[in-house]
C-alpha positions in Angstrom: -42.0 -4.4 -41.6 -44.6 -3.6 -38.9 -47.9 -1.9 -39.7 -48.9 0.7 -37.5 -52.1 0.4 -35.8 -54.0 3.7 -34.9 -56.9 3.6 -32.2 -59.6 4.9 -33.9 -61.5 5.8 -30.8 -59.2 8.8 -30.0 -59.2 9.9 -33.8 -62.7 11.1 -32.8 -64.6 14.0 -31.2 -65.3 12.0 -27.7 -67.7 13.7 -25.5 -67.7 12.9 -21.8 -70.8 12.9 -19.5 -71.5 11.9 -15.5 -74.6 10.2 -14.8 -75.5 10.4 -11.3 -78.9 8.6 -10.7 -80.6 8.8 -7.6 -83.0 5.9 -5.4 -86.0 8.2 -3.9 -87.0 7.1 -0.5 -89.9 4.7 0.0 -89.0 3.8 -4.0 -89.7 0.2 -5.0 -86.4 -1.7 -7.1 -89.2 -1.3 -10.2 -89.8 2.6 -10.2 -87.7 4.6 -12.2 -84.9 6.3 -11.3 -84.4 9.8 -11.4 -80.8 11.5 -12.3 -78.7 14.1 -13.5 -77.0 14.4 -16.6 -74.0 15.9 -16.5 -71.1 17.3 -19.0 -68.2 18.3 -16.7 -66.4 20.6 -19.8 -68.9 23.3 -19.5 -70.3 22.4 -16.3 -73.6 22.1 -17.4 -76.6 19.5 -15.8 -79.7 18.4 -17.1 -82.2 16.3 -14.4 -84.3 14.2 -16.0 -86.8 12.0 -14.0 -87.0 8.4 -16.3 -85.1 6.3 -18.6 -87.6 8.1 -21.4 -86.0 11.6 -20.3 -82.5 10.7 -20.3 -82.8 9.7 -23.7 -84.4 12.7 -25.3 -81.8 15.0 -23.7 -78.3 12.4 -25.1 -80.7 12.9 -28.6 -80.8 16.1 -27.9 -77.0 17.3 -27.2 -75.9 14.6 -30.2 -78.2 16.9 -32.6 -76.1 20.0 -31.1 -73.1 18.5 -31.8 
């Protein structure tokens, strides 16, 4: 007899998000990045201009969820 394995990964709510990050001209490879944060379901985008940002808004829409 063979036990069933069940992926427990798509048993959950999964949300998906873009990042798009973006290299200003003239920027040195230290500087920050800045991006967009984006949920393709609703279509909704949140810029956010450092590392810092980005993770205060993911905070942000797991609280919502």
């Amino acid at each position: 007899m063979e036990k069933q394995h069940t992926n427990s990964v798509a048993n959950r709510n999964v949300e998906n998000y873009v990042l798009r990050l973006y290299r200003q001209s003239g920027a040195s490879d230290h500087q920050e990045l800045v991006g967009i944060l984006e949920e393709p379901a609703s279509g909704e985008r949140w810029p956010f201009k450092s590392l810092r940002e980005l993770n205060h808004l993911l905070k942000a829409r797991q609280d919502i969820e």
